[in-house]
C-alpha positions in Angstrom: -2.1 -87.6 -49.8 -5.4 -85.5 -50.1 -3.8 -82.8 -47.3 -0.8 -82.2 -49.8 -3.1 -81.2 -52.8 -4.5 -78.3 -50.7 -1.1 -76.9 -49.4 0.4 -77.5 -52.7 -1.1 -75.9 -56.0 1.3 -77.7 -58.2 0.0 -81.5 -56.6 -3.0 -82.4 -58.6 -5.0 -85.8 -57.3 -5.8 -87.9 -59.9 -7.9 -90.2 -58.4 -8.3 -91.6 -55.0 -9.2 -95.5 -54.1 -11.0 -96.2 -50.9 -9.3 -99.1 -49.2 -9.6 -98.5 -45.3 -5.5 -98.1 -44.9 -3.5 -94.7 -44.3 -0.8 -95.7 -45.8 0.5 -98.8 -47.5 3.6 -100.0 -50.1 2.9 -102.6 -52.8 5.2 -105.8 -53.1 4.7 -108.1 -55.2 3.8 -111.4 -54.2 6.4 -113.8 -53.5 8.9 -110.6 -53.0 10.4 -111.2 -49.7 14.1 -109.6 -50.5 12.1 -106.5 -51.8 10.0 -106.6 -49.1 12.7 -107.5 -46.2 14.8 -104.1 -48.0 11.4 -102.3 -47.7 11.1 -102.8 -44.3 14.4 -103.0 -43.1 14.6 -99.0 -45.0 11.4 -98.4 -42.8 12.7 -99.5 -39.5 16.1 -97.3 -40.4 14.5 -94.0 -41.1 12.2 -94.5 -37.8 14.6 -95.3 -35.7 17.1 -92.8 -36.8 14.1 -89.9 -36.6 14.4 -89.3 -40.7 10.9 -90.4 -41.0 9.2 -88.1 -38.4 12.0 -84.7 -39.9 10.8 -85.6 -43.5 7.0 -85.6 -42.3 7.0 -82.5 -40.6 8.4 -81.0 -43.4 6.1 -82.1 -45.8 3.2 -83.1 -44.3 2.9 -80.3 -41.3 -1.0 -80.5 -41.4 -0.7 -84.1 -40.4 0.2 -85.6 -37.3 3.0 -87.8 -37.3 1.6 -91.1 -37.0 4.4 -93.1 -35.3 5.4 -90.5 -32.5 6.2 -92.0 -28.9 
């Protein structure tokens, strides 16, 4: 999220925590229907190209991390 605080003056990071992964969605353990809607959501809005439309919107700066 760092890249959106410098395009953005109105995003403010409060903190960052190293932990060696881009990106990542917390479930709680033992949460497989939250987790099975999570993904299946994911898979959706790749497949369908929502994901990559949203990104460049927001994230230009970025590259797209799932493109073909």
């Amino acid at each position: 999220m760092i890249p959106l605080a410098d395009n953005d003056p109105d995003f403010v990071v409060a903190f960052t925590a190293e932990t060696r992964n881009p990106w990542g969605i917390g479930v709680q353990k033992g949460n497989a229907e939250l987790l099975g809607e999570l993904n299946g959501a994911l898979d959706t809005v790749i497949a369908d190209g929502r994901l990559a439309k949203v990104w460049s919107t927001w994230m230009p700066d970025l590259a797209f991390p799932l493109a073909k």
